[in-house]
Backbone atoms as SQL, in Angstrom:
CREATE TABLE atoms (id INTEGER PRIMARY KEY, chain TEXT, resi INTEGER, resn TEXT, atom TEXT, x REAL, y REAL, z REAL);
INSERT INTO atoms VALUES
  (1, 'A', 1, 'UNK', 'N', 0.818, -1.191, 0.000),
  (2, 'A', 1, 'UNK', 'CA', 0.000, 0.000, 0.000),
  (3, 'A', 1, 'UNK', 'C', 0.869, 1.266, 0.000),
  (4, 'A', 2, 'UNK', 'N', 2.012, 1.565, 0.584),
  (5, 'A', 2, 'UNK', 'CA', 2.726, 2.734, 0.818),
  (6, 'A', 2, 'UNK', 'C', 3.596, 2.851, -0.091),
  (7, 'A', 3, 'UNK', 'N', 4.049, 1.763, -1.109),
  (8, 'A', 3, 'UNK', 'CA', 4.886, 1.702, -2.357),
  (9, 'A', 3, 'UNK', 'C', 3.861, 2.254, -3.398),
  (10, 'A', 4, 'UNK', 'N', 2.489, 1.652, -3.695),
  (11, 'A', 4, 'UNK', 'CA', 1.330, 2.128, -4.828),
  (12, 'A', 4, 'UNK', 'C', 1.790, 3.978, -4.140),
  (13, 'A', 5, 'UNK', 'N', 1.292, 4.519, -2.870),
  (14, 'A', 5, 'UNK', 'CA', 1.389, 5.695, -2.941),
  (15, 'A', 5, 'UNK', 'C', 2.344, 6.432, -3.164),
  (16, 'A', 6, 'UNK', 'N', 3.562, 5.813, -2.975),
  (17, 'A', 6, 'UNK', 'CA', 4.927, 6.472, -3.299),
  (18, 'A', 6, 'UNK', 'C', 5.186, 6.676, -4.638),
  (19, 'A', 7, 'UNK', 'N', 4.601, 5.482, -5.667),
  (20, 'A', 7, 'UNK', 'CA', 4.659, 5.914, -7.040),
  (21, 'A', 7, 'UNK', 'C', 4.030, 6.901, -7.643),
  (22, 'A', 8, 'UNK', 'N', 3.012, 6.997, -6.936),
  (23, 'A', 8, 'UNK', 'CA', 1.734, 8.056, -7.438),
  (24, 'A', 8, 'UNK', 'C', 2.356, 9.881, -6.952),
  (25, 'A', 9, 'UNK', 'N', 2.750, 9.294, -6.095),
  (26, 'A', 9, 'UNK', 'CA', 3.463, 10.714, -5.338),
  (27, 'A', 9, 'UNK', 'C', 4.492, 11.234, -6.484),
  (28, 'A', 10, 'UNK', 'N', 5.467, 9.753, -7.017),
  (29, 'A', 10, 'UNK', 'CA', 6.464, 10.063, -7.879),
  (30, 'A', 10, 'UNK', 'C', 5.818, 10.530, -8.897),
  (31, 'A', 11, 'UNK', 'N', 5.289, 9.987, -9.743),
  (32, 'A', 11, 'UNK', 'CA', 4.453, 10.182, -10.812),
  (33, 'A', 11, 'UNK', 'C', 3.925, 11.513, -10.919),
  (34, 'A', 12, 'UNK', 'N', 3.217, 12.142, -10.196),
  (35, 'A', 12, 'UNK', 'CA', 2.861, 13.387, -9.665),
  (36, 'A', 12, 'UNK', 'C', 3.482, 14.332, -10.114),
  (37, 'A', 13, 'UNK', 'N', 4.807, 14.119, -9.151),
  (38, 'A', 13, 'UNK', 'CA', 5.667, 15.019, -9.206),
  (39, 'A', 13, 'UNK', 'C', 6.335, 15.761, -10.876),
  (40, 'A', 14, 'UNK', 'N', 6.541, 14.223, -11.141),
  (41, 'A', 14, 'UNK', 'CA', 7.260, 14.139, -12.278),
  (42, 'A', 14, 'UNK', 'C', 6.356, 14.730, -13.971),
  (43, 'A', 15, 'UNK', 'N', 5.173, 14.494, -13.098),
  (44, 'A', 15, 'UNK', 'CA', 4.567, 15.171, -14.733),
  (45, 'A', 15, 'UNK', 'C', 3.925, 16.787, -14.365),
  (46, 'A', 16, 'UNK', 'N', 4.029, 17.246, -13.071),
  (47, 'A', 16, 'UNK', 'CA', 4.075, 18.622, -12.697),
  (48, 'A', 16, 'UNK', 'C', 5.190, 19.183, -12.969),
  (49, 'A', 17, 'UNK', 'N', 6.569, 18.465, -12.953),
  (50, 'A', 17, 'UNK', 'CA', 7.640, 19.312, -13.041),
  (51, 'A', 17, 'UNK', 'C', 8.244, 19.424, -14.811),
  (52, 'A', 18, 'UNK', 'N', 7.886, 18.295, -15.293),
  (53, 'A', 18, 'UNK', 'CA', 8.263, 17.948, -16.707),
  (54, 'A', 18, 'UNK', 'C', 7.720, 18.985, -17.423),
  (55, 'A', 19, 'UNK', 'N', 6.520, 19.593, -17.400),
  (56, 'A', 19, 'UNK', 'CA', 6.283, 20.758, -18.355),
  (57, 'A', 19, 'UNK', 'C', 6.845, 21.928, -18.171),
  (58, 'A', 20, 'UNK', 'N', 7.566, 22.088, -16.881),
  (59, 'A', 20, 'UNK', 'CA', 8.228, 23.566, -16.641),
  (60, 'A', 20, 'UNK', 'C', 9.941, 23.396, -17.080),
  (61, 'A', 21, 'UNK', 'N', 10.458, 21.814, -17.401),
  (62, 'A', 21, 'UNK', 'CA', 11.532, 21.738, -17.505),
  (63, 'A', 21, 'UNK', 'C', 11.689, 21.843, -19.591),
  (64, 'A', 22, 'UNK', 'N', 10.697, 21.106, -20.199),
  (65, 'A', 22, 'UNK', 'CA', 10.364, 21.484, -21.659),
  (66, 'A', 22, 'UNK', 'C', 10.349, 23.381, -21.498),
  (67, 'A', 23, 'UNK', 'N', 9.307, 23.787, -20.981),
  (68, 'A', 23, 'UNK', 'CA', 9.786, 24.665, -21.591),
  (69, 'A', 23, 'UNK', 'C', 10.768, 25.934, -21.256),
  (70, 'A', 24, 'UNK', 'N', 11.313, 25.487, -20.352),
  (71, 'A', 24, 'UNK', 'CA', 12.725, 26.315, -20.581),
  (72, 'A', 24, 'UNK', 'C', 14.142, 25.669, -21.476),
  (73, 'A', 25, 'UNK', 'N', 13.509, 24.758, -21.886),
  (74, 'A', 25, 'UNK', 'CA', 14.501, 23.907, -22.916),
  (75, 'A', 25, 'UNK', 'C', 14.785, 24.592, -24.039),
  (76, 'A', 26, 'UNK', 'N', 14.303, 25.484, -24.477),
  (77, 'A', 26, 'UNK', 'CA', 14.525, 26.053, -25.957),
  (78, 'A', 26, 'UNK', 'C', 13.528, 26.271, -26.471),
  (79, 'A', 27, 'UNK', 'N', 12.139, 26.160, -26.455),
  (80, 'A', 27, 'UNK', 'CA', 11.129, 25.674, -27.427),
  (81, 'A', 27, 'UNK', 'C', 10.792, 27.597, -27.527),
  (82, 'A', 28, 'UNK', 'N', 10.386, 27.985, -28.630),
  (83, 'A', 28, 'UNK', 'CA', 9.877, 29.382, -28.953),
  (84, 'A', 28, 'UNK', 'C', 8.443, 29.296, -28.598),
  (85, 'A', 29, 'UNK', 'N', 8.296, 30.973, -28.240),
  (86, 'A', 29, 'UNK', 'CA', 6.832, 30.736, -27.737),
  (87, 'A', 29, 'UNK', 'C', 5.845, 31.162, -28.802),
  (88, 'A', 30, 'UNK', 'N', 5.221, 31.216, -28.513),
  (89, 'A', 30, 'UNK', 'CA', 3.690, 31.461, -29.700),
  (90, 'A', 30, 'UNK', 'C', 3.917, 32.991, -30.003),
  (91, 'A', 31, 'UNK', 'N', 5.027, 34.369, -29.143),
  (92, 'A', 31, 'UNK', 'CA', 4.837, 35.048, -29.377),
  (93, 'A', 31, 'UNK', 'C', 5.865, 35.097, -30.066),
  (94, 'A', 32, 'UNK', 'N', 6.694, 33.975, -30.647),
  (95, 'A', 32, 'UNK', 'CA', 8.319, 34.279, -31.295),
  (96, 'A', 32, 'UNK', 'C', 9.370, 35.051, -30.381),
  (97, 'A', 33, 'UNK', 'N', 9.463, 34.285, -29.332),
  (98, 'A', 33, 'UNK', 'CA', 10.205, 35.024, -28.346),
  (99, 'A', 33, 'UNK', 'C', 11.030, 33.778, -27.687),
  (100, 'A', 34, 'UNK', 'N', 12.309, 33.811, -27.428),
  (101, 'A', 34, 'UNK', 'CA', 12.834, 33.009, -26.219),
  (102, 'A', 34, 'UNK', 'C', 13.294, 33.950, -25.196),
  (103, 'A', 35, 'UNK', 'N', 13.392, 33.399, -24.353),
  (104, 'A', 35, 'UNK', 'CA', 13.960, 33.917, -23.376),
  (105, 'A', 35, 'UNK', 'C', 13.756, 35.577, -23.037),
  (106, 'A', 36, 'UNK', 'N', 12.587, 35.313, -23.255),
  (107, 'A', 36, 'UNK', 'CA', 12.154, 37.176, -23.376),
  (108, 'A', 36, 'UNK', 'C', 12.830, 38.277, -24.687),
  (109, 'A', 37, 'UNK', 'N', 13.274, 37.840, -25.120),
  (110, 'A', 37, 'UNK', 'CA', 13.871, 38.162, -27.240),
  (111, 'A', 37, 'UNK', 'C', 12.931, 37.976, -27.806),
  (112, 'A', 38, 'UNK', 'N', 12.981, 38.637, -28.708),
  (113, 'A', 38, 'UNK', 'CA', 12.009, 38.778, -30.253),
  (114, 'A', 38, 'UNK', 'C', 13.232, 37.771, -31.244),
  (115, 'A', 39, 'UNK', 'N', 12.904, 36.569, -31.654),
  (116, 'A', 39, 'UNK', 'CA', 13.240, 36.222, -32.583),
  (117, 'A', 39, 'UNK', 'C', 13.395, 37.047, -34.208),
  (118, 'A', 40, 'UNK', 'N', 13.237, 37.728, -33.925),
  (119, 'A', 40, 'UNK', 'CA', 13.461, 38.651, -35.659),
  (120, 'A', 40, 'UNK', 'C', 14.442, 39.733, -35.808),
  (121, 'A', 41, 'UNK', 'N', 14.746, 40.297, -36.476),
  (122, 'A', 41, 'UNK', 'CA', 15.493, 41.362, -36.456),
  (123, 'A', 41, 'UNK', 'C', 16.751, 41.478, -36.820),
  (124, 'A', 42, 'UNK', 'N', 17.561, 42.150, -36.137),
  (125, 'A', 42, 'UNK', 'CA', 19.286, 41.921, -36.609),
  (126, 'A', 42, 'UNK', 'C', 20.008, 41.326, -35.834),
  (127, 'A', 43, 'UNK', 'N', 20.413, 40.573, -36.538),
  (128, 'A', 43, 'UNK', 'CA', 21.343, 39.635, -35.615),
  (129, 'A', 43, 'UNK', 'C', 23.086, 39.934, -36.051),
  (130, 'A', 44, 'UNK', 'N', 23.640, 39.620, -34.703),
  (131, 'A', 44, 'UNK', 'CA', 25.078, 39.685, -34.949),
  (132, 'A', 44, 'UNK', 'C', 25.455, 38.006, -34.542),
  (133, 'A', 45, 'UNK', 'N', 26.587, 38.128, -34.893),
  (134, 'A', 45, 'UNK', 'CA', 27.411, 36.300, -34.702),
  (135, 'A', 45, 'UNK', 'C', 28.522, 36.630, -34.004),
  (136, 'A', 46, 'UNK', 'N', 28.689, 36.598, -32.832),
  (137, 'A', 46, 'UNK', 'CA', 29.770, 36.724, -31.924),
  (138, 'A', 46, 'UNK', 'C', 30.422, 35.022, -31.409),
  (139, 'A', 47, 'UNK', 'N', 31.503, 35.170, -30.698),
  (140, 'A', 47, 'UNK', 'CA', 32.212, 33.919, -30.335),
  (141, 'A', 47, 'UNK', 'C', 31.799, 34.295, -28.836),
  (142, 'A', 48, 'UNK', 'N', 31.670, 35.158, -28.075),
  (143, 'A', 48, 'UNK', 'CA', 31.759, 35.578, -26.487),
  (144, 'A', 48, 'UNK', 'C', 30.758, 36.462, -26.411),
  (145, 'A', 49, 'UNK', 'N', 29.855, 36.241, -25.344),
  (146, 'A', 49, 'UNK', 'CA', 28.757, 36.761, -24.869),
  (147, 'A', 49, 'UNK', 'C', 27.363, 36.616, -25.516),
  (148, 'A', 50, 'UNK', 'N', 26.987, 35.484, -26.020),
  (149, 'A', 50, 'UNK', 'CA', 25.884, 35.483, -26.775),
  (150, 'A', 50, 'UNK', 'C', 24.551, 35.629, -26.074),
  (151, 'A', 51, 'UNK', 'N', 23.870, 35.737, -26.709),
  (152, 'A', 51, 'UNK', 'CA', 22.389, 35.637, -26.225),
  (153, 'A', 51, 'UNK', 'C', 21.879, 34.374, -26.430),
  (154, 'A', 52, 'UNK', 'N', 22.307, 33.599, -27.535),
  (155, 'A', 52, 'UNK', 'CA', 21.830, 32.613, -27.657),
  (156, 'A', 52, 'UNK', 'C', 22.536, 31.694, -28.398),
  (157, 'A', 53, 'UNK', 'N', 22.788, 30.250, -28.254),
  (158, 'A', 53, 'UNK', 'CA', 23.808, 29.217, -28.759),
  (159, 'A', 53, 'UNK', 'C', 22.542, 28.467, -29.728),
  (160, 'A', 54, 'UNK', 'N', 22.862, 29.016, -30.878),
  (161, 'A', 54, 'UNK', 'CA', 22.485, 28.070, -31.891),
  (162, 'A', 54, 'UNK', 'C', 22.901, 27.093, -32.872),
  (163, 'A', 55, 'UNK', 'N', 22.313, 26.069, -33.165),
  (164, 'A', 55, 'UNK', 'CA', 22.697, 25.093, -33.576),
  (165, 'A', 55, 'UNK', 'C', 21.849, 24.952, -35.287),
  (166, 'A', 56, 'UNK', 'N', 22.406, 24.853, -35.813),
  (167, 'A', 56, 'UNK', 'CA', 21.730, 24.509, -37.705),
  (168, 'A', 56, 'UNK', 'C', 21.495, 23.336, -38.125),
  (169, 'A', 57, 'UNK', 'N', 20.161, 23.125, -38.253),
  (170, 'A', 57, 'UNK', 'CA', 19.891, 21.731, -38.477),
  (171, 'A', 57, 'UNK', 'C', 18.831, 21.191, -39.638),
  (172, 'A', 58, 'UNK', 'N', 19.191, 20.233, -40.156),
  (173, 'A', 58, 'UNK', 'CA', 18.003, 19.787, -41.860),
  (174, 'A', 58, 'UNK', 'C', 16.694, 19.511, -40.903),
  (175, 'A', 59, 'UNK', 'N', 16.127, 18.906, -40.233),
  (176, 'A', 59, 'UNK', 'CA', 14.975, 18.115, -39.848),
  (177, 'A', 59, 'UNK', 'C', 14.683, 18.359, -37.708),
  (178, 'A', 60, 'UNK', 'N', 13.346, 18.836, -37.670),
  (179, 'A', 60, 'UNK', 'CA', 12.837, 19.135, -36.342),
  (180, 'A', 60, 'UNK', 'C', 13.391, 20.843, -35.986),
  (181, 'A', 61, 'UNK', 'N', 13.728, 21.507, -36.633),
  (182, 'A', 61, 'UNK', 'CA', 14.378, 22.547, -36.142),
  (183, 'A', 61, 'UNK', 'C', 12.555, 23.494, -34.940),
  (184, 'A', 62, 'UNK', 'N', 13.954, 24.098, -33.872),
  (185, 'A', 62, 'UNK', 'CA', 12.732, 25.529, -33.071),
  (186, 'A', 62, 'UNK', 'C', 12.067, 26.082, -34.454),
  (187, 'A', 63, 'UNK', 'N', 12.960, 26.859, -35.207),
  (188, 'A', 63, 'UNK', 'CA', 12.559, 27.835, -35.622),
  (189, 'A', 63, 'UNK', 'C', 13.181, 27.794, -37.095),
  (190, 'A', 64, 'UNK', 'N', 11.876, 28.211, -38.331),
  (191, 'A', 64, 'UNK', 'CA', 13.153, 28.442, -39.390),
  (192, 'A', 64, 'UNK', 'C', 13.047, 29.817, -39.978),
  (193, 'A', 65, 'UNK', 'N', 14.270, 29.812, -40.119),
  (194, 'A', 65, 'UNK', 'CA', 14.411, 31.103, -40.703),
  (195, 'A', 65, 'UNK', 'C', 15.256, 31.165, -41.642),
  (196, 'A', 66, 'UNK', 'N', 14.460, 32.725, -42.578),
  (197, 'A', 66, 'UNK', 'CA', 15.235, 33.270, -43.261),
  (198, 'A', 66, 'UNK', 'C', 15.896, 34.410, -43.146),
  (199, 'A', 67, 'UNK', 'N', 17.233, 34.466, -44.259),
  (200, 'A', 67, 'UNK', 'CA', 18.118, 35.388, -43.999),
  (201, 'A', 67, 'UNK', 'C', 17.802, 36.578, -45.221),
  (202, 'A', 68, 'UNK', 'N', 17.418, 37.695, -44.703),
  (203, 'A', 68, 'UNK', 'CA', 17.189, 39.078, -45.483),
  (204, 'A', 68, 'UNK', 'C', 18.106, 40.056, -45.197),
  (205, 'A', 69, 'UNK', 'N', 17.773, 40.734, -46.351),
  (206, 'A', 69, 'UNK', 'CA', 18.602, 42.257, -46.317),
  (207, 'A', 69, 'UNK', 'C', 17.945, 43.680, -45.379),
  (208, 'A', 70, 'UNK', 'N', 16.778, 43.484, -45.914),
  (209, 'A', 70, 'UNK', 'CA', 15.819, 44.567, -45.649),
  (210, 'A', 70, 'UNK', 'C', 14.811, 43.470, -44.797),
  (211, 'A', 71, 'UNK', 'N', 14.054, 45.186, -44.036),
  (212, 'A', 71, 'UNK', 'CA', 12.323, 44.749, -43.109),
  (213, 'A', 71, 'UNK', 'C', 12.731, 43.091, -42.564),
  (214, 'A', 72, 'UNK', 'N', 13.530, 43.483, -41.493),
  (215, 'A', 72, 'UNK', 'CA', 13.649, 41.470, -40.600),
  (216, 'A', 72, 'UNK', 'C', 12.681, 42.296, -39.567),
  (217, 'A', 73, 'UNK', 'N', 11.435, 42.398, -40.305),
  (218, 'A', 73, 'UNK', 'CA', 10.383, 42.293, -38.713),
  (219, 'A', 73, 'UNK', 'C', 9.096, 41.371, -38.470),
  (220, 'A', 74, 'UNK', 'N', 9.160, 40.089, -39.183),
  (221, 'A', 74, 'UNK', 'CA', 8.287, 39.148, -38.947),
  (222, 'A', 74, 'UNK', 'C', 9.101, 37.353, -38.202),
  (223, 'A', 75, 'UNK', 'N', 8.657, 36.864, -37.737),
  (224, 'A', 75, 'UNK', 'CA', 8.490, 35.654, -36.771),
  (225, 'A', 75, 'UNK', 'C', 9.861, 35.324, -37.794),
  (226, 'A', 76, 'UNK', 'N', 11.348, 34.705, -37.483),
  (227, 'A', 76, 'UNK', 'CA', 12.305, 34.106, -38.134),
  (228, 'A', 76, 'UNK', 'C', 12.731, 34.414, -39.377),
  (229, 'A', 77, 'UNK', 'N', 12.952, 36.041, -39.365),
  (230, 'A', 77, 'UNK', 'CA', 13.247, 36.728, -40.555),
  (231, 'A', 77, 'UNK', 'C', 14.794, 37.729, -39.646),
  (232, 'A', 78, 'UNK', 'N', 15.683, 37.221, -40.320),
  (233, 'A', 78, 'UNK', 'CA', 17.218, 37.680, -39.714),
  (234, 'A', 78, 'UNK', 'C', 17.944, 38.397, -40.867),
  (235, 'A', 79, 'UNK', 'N', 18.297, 39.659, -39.684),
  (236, 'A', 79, 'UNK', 'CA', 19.350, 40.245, -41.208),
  (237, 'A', 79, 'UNK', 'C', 20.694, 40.097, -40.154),
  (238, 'A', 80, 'UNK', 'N', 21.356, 39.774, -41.112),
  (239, 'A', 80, 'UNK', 'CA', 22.642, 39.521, -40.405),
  (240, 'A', 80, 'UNK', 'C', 23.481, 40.845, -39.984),
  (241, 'A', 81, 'UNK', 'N', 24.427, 41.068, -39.475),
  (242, 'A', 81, 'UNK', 'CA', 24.762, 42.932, -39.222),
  (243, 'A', 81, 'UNK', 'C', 25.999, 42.766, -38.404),
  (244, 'A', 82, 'UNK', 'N', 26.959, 43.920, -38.820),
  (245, 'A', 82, 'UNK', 'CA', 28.423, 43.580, -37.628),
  (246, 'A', 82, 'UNK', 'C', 27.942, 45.030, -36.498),
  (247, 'A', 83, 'UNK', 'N', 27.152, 45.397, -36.736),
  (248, 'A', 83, 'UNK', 'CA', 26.727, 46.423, -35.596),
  (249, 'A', 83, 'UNK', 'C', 25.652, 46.342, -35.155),
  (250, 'A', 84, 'UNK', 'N', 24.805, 47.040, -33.981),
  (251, 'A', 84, 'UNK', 'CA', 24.000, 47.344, -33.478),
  (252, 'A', 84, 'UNK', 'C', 22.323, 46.287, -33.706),
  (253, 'A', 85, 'UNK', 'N', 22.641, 45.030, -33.345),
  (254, 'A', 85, 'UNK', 'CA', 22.137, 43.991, -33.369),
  (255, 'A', 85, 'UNK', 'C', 21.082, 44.448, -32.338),
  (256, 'A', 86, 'UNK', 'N', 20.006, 43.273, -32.548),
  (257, 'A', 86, 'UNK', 'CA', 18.861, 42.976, -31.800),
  (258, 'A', 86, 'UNK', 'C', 19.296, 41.962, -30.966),
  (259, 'A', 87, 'UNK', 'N', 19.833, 40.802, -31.170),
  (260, 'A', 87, 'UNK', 'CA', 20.120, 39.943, -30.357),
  (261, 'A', 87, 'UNK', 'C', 21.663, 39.473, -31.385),
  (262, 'A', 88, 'UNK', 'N', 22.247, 38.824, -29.830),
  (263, 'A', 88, 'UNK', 'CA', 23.672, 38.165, -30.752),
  (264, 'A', 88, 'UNK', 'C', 23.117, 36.228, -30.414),
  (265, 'A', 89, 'UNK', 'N', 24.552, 35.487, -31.341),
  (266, 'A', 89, 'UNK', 'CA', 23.823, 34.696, -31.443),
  (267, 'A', 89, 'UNK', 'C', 25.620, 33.794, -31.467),
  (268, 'A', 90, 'UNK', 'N', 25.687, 32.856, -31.288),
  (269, 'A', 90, 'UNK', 'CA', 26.708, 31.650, -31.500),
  (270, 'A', 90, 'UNK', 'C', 26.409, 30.717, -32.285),
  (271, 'A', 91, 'UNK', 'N', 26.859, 29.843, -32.974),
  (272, 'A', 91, 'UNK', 'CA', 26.862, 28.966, -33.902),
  (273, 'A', 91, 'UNK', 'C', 27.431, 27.680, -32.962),
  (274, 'A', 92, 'UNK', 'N', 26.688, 26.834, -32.406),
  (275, 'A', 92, 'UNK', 'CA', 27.243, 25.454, -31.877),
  (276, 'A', 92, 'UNK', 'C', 26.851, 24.331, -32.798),
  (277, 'A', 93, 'UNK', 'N', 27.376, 22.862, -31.730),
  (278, 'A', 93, 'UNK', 'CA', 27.159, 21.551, -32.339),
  (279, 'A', 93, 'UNK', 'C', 26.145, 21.231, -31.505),
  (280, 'A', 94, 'UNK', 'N', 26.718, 21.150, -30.285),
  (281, 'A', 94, 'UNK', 'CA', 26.012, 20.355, -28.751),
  (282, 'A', 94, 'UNK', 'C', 25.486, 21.419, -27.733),
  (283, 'A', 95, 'UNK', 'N', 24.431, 21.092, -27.640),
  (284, 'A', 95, 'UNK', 'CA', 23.892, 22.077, -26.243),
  (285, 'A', 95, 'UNK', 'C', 23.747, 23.258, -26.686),
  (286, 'A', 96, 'UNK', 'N', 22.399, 23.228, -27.997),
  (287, 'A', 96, 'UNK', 'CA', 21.782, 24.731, -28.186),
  (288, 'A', 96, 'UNK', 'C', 21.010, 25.026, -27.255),
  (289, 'A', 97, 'UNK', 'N', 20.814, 26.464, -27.636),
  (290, 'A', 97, 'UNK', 'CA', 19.502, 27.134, -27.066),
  (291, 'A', 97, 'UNK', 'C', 18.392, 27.267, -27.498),
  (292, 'A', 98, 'UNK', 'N', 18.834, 26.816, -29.344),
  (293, 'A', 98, 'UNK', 'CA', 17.750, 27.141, -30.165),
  (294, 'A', 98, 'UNK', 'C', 18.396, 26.277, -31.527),
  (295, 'A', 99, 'UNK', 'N', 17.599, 25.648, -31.906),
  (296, 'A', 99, 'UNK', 'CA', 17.683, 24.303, -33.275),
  (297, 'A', 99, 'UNK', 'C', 17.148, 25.396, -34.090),
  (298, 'A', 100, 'UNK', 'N', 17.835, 25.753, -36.026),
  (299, 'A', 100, 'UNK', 'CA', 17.084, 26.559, -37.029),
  (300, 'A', 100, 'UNK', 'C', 17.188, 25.698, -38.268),
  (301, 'A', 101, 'UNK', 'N', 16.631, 26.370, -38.582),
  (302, 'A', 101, 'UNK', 'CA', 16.725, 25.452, -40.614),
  (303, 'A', 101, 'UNK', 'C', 16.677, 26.412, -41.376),
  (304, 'A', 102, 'UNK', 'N', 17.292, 26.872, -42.406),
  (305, 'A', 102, 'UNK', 'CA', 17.332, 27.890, -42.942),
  (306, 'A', 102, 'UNK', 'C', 16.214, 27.603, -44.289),
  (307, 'A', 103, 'UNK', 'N', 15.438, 28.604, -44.567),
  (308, 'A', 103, 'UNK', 'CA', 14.363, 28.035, -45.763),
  (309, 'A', 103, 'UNK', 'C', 14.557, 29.749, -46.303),
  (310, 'A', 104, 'UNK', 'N', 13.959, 29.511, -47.583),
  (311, 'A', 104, 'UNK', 'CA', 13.967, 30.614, -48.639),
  (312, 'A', 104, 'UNK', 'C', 12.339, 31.148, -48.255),
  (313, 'A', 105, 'UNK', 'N', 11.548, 30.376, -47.829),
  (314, 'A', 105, 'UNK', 'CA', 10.388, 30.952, -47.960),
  (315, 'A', 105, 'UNK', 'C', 9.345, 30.330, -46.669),
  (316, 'A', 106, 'UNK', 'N', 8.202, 30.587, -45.626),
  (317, 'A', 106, 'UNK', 'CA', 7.216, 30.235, -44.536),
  (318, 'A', 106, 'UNK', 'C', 8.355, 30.153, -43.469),
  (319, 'A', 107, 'UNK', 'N', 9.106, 31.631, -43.200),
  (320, 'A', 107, 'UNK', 'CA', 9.780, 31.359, -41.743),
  (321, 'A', 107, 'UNK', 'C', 8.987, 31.647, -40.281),
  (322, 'A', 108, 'UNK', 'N', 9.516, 31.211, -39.436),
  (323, 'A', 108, 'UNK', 'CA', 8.994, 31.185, -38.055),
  (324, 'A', 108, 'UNK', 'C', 8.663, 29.709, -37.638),
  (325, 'A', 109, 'UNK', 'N', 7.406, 29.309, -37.091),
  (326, 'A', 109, 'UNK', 'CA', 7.626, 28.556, -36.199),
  (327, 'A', 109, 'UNK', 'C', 7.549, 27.044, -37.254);
């Protein structure tokens, strides 16, 4: 009897805490935002101090985006820039913050 409740207790726990641990995992929110960022805009590519460690990937990506010149003000639309960025960003392998796919055309989520 006190093992059935101990699982249930576990169990409990574990699917109360599992949705708060997804989503601080990376996942973008419905408003195109991580971590309180606007996914859009100008981005810079730094080695030190990023805002965010991203990773480039063919299949399951957060977010895809495209890369523009002009107007980056919709959901995964990036202009790239060596100045005065919206957010900076890193290029990793292991342990993003954020999975992308780069597409020519339907960026965001």
């Amino acid at each position: 009897m006190f093992f059935r409740q101990a699982v249930r207790s576990f169990l409990a726990g574990v699917l109360l805490v599992s949705p708060a641990v997804c989503a601080s995992a990376g996942h973008v929110g419905a408003d195109c935002t991580l971590k309180g960022k606007a996914l859009y805009g100008r981005v810079q590519v730094v080695d030190v101090f990023p805002d965010f460690r991203v990773q480039v990937v063919n299949a399951f990506p957060d977010l895809r985006v495209q890369r523009v010149d002009v107007f980056p003000d919709r959901c995964g639309r990036w202009q790239f820039v060596d100045t005065f960025p919206d957010f900076r960003i890193r290029f990793v392998d292991t342990f993003p913050d954020l999975r992308i796919q780069y597409v020519d055309v339907f960026p965001g989520h």
